[in-house]
Structure formats: C-alpha cells, structure tokens
Gaussian input, Z-matrix of N, CA and C with variables (Angstrom, degrees):
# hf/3-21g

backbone

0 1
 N
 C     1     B1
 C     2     B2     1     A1
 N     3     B3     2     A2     1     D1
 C     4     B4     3     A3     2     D2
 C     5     B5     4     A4     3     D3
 N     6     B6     5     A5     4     D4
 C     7     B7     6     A6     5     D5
 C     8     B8     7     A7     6     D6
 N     9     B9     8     A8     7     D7
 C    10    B10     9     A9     8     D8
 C    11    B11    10    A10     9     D9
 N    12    B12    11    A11    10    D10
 C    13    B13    12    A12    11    D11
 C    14    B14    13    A13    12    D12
 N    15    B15    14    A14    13    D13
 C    16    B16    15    A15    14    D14
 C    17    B17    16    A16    15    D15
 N    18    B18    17    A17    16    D16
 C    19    B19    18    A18    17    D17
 C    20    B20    19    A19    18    D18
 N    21    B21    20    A20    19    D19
 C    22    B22    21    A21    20    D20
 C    23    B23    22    A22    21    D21
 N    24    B24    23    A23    22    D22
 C    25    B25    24    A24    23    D23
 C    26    B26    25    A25    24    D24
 N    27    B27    26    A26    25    D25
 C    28    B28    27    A27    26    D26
 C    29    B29    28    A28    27    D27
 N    30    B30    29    A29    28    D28
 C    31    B31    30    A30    29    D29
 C    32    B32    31    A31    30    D30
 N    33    B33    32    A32    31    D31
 C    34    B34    33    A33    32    D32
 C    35    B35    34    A34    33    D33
 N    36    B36    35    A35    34    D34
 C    37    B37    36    A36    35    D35
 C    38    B38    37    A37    36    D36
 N    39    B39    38    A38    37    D37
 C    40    B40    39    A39    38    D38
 C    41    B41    40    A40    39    D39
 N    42    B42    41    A41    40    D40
 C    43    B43    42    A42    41    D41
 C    44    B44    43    A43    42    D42
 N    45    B45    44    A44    43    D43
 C    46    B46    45    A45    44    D44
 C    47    B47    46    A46    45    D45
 N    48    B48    47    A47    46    D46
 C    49    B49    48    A48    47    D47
 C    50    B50    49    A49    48    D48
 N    51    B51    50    A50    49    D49
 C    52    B52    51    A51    50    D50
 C    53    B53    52    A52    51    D51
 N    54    B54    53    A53    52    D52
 C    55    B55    54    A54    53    D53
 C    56    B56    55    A55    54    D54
 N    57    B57    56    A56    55    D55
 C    58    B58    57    A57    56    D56
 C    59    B59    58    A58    57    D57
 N    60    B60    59    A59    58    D58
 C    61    B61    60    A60    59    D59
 C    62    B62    61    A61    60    D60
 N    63    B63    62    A62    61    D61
 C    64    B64    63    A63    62    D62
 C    65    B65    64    A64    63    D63
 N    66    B66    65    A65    64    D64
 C    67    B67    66    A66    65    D65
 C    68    B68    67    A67    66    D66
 N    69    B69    68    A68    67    D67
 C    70    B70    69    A69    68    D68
 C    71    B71    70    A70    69    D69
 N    72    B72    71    A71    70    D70
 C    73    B73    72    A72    71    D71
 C    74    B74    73    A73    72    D72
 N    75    B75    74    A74    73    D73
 C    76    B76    75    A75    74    D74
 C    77    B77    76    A76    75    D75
 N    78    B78    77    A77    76    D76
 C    79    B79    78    A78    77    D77
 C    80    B80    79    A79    78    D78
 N    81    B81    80    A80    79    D79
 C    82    B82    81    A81    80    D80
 C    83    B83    82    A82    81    D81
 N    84    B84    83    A83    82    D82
 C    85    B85    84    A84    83    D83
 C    86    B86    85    A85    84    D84
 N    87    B87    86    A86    85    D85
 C    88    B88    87    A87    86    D86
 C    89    B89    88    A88    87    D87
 N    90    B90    89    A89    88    D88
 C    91    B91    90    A90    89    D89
 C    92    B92    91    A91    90    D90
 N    93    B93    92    A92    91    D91
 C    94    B94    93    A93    92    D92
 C    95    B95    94    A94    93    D93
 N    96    B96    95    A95    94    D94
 C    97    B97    96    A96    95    D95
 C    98    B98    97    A97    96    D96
 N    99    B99    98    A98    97    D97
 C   100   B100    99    A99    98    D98
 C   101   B101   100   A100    99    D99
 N   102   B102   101   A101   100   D100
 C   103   B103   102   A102   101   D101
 C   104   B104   103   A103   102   D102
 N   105   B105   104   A104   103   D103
 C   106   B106   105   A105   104   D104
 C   107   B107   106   A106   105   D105
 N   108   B108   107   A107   106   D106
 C   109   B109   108   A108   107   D107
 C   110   B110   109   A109   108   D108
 N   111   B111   110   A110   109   D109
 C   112   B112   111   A111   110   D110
 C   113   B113   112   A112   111   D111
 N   114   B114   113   A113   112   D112
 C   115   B115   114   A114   113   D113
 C   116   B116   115   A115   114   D114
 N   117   B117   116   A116   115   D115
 C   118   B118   117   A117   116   D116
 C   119   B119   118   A118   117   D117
 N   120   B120   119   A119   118   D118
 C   121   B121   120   A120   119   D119
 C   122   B122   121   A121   120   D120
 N   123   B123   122   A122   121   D121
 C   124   B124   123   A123   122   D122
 C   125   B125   124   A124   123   D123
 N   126   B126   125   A125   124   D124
 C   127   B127   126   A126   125   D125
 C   128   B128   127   A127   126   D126
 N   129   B129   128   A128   127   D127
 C   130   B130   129   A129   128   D128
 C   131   B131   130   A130   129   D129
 N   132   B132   131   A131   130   D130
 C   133   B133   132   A132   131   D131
 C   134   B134   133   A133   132   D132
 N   135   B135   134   A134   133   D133
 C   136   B136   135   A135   134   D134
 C   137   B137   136   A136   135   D135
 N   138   B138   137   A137   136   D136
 C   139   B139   138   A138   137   D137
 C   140   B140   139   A139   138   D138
 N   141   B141   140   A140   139   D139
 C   142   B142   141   A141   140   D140
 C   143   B143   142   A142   141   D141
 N   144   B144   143   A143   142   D142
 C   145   B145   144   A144   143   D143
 C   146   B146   145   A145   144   D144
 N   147   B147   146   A146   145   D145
 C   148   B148   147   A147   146   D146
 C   149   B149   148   A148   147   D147
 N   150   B150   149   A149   148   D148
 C   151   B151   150   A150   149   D149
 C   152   B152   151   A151   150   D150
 N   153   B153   152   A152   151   D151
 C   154   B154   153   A153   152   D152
 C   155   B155   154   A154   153   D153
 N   156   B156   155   A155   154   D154
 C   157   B157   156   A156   155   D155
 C   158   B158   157   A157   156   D156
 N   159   B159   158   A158   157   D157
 C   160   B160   159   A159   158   D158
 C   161   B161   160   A160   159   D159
 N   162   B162   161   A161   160   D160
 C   163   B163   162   A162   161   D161
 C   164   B164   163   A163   162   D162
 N   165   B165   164   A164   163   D163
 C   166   B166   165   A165   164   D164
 C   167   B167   166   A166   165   D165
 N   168   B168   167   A167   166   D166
 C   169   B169   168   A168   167   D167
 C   170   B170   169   A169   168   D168
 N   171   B171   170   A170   169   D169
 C   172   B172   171   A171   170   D170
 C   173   B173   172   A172   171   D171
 N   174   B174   173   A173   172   D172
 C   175   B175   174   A174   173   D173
 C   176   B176   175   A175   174   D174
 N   177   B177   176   A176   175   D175
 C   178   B178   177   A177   176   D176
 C   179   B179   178   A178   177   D177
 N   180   B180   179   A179   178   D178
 C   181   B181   180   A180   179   D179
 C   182   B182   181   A181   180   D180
 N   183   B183   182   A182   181   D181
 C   184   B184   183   A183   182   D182
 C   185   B185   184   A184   183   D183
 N   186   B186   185   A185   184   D184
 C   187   B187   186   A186   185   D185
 C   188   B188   187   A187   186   D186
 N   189   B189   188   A188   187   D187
 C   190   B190   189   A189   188   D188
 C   191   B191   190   A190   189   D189
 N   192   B192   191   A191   190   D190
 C   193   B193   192   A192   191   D191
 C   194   B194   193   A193   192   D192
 N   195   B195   194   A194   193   D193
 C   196   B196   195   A195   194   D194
 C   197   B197   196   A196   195   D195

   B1=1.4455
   B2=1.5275
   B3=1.5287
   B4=1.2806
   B5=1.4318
   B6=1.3374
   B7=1.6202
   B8=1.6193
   B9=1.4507
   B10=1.5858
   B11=1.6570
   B12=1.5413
   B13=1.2573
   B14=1.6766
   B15=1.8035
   B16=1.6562
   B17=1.7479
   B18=1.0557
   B19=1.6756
   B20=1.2055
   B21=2.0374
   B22=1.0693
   B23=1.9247
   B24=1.0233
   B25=1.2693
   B26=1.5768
   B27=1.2274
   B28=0.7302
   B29=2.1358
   B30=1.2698
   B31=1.9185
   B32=1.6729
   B33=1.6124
   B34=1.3954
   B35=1.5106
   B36=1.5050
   B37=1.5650
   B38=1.4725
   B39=1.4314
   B40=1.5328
   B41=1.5849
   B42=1.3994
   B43=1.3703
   B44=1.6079
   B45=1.2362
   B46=1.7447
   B47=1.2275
   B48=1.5352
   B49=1.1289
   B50=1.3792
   B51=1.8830
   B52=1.2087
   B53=1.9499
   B54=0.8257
   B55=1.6254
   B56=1.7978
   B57=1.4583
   B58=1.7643
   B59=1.1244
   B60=1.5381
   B61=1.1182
   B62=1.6336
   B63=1.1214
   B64=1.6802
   B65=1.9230
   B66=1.2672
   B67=1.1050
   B68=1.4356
   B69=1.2040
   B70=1.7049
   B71=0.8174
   B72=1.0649
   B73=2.0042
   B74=2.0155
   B75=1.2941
   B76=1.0214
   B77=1.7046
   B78=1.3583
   B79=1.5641
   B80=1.9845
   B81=1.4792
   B82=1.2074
   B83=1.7549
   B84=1.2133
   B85=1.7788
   B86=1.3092
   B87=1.2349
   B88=1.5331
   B89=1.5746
   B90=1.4599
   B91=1.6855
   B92=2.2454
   B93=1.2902
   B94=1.7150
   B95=1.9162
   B96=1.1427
   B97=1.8718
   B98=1.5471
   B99=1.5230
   B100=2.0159
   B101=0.8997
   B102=1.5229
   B103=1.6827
   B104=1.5586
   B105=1.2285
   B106=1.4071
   B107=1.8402
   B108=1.2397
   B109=1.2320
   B110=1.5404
   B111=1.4570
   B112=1.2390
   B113=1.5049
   B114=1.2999
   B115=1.3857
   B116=1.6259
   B117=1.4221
   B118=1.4146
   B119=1.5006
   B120=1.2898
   B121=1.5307
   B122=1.8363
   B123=1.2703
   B124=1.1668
   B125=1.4513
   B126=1.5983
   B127=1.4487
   B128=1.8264
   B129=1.3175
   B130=1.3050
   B131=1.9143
   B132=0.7121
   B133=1.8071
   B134=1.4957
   B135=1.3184
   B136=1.5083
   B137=1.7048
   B138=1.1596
   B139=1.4914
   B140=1.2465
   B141=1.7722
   B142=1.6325
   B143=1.6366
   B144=1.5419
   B145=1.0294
   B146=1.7153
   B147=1.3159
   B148=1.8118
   B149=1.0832
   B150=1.4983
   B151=1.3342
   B152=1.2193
   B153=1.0543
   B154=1.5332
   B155=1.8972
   B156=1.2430
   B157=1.0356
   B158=1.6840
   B159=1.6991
   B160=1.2121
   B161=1.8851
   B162=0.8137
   B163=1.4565
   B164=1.6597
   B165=1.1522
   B166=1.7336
   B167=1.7083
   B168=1.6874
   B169=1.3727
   B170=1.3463
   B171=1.2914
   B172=1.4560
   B173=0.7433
   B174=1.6215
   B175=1.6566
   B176=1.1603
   B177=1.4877
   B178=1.5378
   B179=1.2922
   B180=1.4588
   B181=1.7393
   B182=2.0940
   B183=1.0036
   B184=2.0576
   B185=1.5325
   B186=1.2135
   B187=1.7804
   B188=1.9061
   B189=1.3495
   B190=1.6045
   B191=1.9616
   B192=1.2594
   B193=1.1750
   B194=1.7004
   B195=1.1555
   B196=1.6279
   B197=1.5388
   A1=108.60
   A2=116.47
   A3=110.09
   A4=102.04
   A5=127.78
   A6=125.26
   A7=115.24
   A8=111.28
   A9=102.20
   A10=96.69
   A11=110.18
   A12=121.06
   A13=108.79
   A14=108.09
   A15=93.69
   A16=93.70
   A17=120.41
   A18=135.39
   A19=98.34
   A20=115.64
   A21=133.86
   A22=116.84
   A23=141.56
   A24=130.28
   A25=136.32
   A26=123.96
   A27=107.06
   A28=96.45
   A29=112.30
   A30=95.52
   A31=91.79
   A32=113.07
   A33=85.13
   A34=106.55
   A35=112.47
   A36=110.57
   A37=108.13
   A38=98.08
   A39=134.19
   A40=100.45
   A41=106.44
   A42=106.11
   A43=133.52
   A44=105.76
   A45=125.26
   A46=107.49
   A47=116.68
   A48=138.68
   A49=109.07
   A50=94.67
   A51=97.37
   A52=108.87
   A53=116.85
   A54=127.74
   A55=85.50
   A56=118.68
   A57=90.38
   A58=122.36
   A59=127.93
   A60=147.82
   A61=98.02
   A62=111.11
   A63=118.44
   A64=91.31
   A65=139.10
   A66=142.40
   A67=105.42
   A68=124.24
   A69=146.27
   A70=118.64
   A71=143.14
   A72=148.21
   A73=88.49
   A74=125.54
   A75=95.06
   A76=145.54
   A77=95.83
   A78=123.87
   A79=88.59
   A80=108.54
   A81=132.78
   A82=103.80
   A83=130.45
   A84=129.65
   A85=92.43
   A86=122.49
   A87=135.93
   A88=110.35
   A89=113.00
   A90=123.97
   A91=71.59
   A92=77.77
   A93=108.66
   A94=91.46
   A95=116.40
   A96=95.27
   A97=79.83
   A98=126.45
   A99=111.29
   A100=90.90
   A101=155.32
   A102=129.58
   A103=94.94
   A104=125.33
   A105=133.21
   A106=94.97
   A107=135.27
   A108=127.02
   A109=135.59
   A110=122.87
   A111=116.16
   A112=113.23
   A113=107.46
   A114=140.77
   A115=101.75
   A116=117.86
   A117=119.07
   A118=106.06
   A119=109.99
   A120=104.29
   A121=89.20
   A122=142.33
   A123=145.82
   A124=105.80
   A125=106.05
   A126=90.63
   A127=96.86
   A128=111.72
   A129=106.88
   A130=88.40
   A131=106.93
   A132=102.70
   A133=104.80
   A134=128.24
   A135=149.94
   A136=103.77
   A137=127.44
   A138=142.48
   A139=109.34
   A140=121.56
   A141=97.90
   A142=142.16
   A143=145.04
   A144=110.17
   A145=94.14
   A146=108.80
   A147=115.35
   A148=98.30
   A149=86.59
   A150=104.99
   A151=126.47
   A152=120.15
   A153=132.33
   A154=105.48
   A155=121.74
   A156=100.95
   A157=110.11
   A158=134.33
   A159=130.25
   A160=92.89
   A161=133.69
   A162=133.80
   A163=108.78
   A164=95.36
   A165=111.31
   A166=100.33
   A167=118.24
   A168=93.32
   A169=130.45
   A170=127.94
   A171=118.92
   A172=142.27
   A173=126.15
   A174=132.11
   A175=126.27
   A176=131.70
   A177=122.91
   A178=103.71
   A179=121.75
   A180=140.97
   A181=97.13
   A182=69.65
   A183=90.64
   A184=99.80
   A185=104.96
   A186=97.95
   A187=89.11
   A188=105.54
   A189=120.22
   A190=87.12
   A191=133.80
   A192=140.55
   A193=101.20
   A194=117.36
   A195=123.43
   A196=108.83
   D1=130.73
   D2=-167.82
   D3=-86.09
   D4=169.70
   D5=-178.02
   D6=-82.27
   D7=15.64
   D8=174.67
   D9=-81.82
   D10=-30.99
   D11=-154.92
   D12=-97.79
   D13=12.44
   D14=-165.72
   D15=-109.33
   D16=148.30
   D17=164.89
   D18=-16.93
   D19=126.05
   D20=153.81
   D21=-49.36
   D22=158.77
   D23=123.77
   D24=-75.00
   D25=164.82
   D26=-137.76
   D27=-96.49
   D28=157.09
   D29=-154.94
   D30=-103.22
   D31=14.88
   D32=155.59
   D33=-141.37
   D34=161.48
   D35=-167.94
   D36=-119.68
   D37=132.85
   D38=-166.12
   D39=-37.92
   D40=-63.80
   D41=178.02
   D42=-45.38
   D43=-46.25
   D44=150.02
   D45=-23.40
   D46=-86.89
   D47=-166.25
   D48=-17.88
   D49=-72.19
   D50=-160.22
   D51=-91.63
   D52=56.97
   D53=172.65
   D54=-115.62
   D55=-48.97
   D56=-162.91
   D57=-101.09
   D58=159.88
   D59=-113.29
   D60=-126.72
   D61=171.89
   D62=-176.85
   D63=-79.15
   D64=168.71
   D65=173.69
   D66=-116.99
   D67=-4.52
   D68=159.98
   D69=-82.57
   D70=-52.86
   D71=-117.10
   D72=-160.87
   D73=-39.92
   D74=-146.97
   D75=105.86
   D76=-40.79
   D77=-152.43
   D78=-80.39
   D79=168.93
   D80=171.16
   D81=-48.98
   D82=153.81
   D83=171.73
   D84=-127.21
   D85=122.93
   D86=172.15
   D87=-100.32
   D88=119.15
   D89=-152.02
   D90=-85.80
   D91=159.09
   D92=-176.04
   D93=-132.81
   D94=112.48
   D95=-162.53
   D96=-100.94
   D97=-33.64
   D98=179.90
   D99=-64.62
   D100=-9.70
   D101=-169.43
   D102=-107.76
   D103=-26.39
   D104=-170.88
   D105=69.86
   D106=28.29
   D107=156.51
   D108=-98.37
   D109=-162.44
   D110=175.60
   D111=-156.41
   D112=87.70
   D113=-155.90
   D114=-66.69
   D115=113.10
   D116=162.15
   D117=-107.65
   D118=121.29
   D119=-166.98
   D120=-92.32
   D121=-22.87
   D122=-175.32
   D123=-50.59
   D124=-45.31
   D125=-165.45
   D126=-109.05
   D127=-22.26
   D128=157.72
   D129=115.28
   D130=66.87
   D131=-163.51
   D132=-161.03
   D133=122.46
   D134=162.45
   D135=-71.95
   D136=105.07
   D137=155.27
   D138=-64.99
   D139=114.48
   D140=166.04
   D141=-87.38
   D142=169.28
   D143=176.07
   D144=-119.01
   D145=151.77
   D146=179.27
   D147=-153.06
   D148=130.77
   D149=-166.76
   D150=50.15
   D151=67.06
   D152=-177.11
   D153=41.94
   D154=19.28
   D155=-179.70
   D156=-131.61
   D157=141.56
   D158=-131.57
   D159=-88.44
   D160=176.90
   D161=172.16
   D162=-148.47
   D163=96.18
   D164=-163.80
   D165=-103.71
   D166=27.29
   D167=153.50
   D168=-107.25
   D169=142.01
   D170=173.09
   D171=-28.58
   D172=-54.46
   D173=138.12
   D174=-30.24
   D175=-6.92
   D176=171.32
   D177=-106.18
   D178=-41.85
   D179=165.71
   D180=-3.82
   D181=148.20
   D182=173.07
   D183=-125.94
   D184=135.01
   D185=-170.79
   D186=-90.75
   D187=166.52
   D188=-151.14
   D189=-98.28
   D190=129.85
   D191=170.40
   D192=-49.25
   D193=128.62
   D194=161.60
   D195=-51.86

C-alpha cells in the first residue's frame, strides 16, 4: 500500500485536548474524537475541532441537546 493511501493520524493530541478548559464555565472539556468536538457539559455547549484544531469560541459552540 503506497502512503497516499495509508491511515492519517490523528491532527489532534489527546494530551492537548484535555489541558483546555471551557472559555465559559471554566470547567474540564471532554474531547468526543467521533464528534471531533469538545464538550463542556457545565455550560452546555459543543466546541468544534477543524482541522485538528480546537475552536473555543462561543459563537461557534453548538449548544448540547437537553
């Protein structure tokens, strides 16, 4: 299998992840890696990540279904 065709890794790292913080609340962000988000259940808000990179503003946030 040539390497155009072999498994990406993955462009963001676990450890990262979980160092940052809600930009609301404060609180812990728990990475969702099938959603590619970063779930603050404190303030109730989905963070997205694109392109491996986290998007911690509120205005982009998806609020979390009740």
């Amino acid at each position: 299998m040539s390497e155009d065709h072999a498994p990406k890794a993955p462009l963001t790292d676990r450890h990262m992840l979980e160092a940052l913080i809600c930009p609301q609340t404060h609180a812990t962000l728990h990475y969702d890696a099938a959603a590619q988000e970063l779930i603050s259940k404190a303030a109730g808000l989905a963070f997205p990540i694109r392109g491996g990179i986290p998007i911690l503003l509120i205005d982009e946030a998806r609020p979390l279904d009740a």
